[in-house]
N, C-alpha and C positions, 0 to 999 in steps of 0.2 A: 476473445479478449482484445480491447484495443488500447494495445501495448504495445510500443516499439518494437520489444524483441521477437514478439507474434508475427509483426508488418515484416521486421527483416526475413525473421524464418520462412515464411510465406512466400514471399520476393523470392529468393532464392532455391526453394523448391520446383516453383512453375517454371524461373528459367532455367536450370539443370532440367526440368522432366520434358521444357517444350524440346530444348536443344538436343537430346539424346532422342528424343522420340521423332523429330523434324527427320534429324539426320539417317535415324531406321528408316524411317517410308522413302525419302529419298534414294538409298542404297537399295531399298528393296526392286523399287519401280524401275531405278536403274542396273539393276544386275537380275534381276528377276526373282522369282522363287529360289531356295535352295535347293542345289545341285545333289546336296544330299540322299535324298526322298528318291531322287531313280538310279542311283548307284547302290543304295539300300536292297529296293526292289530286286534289282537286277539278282544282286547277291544271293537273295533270298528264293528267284527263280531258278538260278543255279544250281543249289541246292537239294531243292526239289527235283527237279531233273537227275540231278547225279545219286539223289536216295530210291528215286524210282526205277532206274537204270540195275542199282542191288539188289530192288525185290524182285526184278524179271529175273536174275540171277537166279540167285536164292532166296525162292518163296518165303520158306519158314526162317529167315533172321532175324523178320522183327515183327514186334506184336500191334497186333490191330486191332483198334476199337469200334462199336457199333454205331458211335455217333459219331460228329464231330466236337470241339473241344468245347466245355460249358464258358461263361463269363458271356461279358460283354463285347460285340461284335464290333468291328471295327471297322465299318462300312469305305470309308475311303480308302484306308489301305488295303482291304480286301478287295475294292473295285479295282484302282491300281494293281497289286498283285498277276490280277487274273488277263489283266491287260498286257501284260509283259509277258507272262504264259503264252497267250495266245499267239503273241507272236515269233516267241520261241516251237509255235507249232502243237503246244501241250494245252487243248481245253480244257480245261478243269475247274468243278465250282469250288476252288478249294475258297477258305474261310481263314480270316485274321483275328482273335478273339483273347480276350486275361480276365483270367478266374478273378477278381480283385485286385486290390491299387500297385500291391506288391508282388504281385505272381508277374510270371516273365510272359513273354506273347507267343502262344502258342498257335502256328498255322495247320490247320486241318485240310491233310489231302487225303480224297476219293483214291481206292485202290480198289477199278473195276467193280466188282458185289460181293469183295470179299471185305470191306470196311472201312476205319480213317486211321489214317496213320497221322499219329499227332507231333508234331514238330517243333519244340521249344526255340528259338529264335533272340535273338538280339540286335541290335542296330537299324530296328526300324525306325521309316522317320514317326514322330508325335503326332498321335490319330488329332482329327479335325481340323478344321481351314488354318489354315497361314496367322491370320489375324488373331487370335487365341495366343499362339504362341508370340504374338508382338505384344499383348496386352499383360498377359504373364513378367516378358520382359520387360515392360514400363512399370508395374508393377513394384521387381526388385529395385530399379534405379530411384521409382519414387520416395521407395523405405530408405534405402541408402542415403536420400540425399537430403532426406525427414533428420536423419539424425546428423549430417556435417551440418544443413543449416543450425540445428536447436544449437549445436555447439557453436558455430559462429557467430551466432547472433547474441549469444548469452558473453561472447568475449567482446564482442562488440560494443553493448550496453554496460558493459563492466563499469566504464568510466562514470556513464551516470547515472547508475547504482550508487556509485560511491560519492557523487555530488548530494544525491539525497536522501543519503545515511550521514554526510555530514551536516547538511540545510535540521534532517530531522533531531539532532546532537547535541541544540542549542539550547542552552538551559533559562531558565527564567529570568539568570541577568543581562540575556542576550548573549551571550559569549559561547561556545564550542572548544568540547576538550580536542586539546592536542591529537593532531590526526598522523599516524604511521606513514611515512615517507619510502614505503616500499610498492615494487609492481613495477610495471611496464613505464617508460618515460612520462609518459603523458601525464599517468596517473599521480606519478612521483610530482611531478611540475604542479599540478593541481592541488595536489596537500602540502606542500612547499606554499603554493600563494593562500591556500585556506589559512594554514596556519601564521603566517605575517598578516595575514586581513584581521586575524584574531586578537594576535598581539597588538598589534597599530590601535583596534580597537577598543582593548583591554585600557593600552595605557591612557589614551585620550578620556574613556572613562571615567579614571581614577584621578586625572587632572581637573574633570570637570565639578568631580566631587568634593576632590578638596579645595578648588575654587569656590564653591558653593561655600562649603563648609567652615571656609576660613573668612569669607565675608562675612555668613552669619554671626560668626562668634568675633567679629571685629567691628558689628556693628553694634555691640552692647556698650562700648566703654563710652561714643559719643552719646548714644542715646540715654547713660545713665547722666551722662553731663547737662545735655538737654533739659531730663525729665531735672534734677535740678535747678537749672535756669527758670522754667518752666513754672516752678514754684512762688520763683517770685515776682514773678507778674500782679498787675495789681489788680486789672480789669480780671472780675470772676469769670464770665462768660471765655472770655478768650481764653486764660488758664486751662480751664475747659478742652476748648477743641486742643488747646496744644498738647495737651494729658491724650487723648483719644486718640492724636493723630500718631504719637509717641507708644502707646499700647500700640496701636496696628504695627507700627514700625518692628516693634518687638515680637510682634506675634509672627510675624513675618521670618523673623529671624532665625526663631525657636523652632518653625516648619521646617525649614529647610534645614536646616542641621537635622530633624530627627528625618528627614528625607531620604537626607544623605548616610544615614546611618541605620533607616532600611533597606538601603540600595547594596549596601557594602557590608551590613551585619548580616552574622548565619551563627541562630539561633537552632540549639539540638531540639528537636520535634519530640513529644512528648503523647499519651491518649489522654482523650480530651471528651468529657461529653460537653458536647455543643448544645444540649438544653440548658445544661446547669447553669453554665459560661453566659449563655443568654440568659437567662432567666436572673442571674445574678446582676448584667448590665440591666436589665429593664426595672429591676427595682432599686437599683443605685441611683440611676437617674430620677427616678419619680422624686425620689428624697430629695433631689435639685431642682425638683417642683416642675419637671419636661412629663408631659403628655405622653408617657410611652405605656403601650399595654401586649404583656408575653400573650399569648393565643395560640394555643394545639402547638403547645413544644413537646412534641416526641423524642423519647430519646433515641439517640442517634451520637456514635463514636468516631471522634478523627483522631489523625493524627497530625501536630501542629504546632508550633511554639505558643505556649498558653497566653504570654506576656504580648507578642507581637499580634495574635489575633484579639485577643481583649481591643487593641485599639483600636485595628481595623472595624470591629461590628461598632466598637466606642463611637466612632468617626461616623457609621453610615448610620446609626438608628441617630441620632445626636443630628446627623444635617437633615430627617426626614422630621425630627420633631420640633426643629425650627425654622425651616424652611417652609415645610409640608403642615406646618398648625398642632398636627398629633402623630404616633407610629403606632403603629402596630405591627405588631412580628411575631412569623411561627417559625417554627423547628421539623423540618422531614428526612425522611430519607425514605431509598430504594432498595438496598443492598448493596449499590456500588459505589451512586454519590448522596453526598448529604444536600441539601435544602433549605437555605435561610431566605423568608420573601419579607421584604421589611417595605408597608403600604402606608402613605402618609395622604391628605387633603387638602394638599395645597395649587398651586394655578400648575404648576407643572413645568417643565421647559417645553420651551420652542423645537419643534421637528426639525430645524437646519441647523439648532446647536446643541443637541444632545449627544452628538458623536463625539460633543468636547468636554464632557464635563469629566473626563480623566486626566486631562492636560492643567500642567501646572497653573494654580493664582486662575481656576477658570469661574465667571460668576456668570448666571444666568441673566443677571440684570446688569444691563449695559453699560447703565449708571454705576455703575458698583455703590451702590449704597451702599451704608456701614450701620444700619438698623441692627442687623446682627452682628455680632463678633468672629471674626475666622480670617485665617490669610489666604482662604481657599487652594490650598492644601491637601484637609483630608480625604479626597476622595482621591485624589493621587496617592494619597501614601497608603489607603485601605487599598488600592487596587494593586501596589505592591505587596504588600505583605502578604494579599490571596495569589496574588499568580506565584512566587516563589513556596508558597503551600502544595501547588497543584492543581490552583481550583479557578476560577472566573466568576469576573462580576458583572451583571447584565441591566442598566437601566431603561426602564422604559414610561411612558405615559402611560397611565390607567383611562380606559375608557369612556368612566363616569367621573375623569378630574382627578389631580394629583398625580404622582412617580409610583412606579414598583419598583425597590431594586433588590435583586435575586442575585444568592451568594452559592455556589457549588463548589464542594470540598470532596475528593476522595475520602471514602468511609474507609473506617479502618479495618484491619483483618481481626477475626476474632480468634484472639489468642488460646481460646481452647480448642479450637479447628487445627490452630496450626502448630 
């Protein structure tokens, strides 16, 4: 996994395992083998010695067997052993050997051709080379130091863990609930500035919304004066554009208030079939004489403010069948999300400014021509009212000419499941 707390745990494993294991080989090479392994021996030649010295004694004290002892043999101490013997004067092929992992180590001494006397023992040193027992030991330090890293690292990352459970917190109006001011300093300082970033951001919000909002509805009273004025002009033609220029003003107005009033309204979520809801705007429209045709609406359930998304698919089938020449729109779903693709025939936007047609008052045509009617608006305002749903809206050129634009909605649970 490449994750932080994996890089830290790691990091800290190899240095705990080089450092402890550096400093073994060092001590080793410096102090040599352990002193253990011929003080053992020695003991255990003693022993021997002092148990054979009883049986010349007295023969019959103790019992003798015809083999030597079963298990496995244990070549190096048993060569050692016999080396130590030797030199104590006593040749004997005696044998080092443990019936299994648990049984104790039993040495098997020759007693002349009368049998083995078998000798249970302790405090040998650990049969096989030196290095076994260093690798054993690096072994434990490794595990050992497997779990302080995974803990360290995990307190390590704590901090941001918690940056991106609060980045991930942020709800559709941009904003992030109130984050608990407890933990270690750091952490506290960190949801202390989260939470004034939140605030500061809240409130500037809310100022910009009612700035909006209160121009919009303050630019009615001159415009109703105007459109007055406006009337009694005498040149028809001119009346005209000042009527036109006076509707935009106004249409302009009326966006932005209800902008503002989807940015700031929370509407309770309701089910919804999303064919009906479409299938009901597609024939609304036709009656307003707009090119629009429903196609393979499947039913499919969300859940959603009925009123707030009416406008939203209102807004985007409505700029595809006047922009776009004609729409057509179908209805799908997965199981998880739902599917609105709404396909229109018109020249399409430009590749360098299609990233913008979410962004307020945005038009395709540079000119802003006023052929159609719109304060270019709704595709701002459908794009809120889905992302505060849950859902996203994706426009794109169609291949053979014209826009797609595709609408996904969390489908809803079905209430006899749950």
């Amino acid at each position: 996994m490449n994750t932080l707390r994996v890089k830290i745990a790691v990091l800290l494993v190899v240095a705990i395992v080089s450092v402890v294991g550096l400093l073994t080989v060092v001590l080793f090479y410096l102090l040599g083998p352990p002193q253990r392994s011929e003080r053992a021996l020695e003991g255990t030649a003693q022993q021997v010695e002092l148990v054979l010295g009883l049986i010349n004694e007295a023969p019959g004290a103790v019992t003798l067997e015809e083999e030597p002892a079963p298990g496995q043999l244990y070549e190096r101490s048993t060569a050692g052993l016999r080396e130590v013997l030797t030199a104590r004067g006593l040749d004997l092929p005696v044998t080092i050997s443990r019936d299994g992992h648990h049984a104790p180590l039993i040495v098997s001494v020759p007693i002349a051709d009368r049998g083995w006397l078998w000798m249970p023992t302790s405090g040998m040193p650990p049969p096989g080379p030196p290095w076994k027992a260093l690798v054993r030991w690096l072994t434990v330090i490794a595990l050992g130091a497997t779990v302080i890293a995974v803990f360290v690292a995990n307190r390590m990352v704590r901090p941001l863990v918690f940056l991106e459970d609060a980045v991930a917190s942020v709800g559709p109006d941009g904003l992030m609930p109130e984050l608990p001011e407890r933990g270690p300093a750091e952490v506290r300082a960190t949801a202390k500035a989260l939470n004034s970033l939140s605030a500061r951001l809240k409130r500037s919000m809310e100022s910009r919304m009612r700035l909006v909002a209160a121009a919009g509805h303050d630019m009615r009273t001159p415009i109703t004066r105007m459109r007055l004025r406006a009337e009694f002009v005498p040149d028809e033609e001119e009346r005209g554009k000042w009527l036109n220029d006076l509707d935009e003003l106004e249409r302009i107005g009326d966006s932005a208030i209800m902008l503002v009033r989807e940015e700031t309204g929370a509407a309770a979520p309701e089910r919804i079939r999303l064919d009906e809801l479409v299938g009901d705007i597609c024939t609304d429209l036709k009656e307003q004489r707009l090119d629009v045709t429903g196609v393979n609406l499947r039913p499919v359930t969300i859940r959603a403010s009925r009123f707030k998304l009416n406008r939203a698919l209102r807004n985007l089938i409505i700029n595809a069948a006047t922009h776009g020449v004609r729409a057509r729109v179908s209805v799908s779903g997965d199981g998880t999300m739902a599917r609105i693709v709404i396909e229109d025939d018109g020249p399409g936007i430009p590749e360098d400014l299609i990233h913008q047609v979410f962004e307020p008052f945005f038009r395709a045509d540079r000119a802003r021509r006023q052929d159609i009617p719109g304060a270019g608006l709704g595709l701002t305002i459908a794009y809120e009212i889905v992302s505060r749903a849950g859902g996203r809206i994706e426009i794109a050129n169609r291949p053979d000419g014209g826009l797609v634009q595709t609408v996904e909605l969390p489908e809803a649970a079905d209430e006899a499941k749950t």
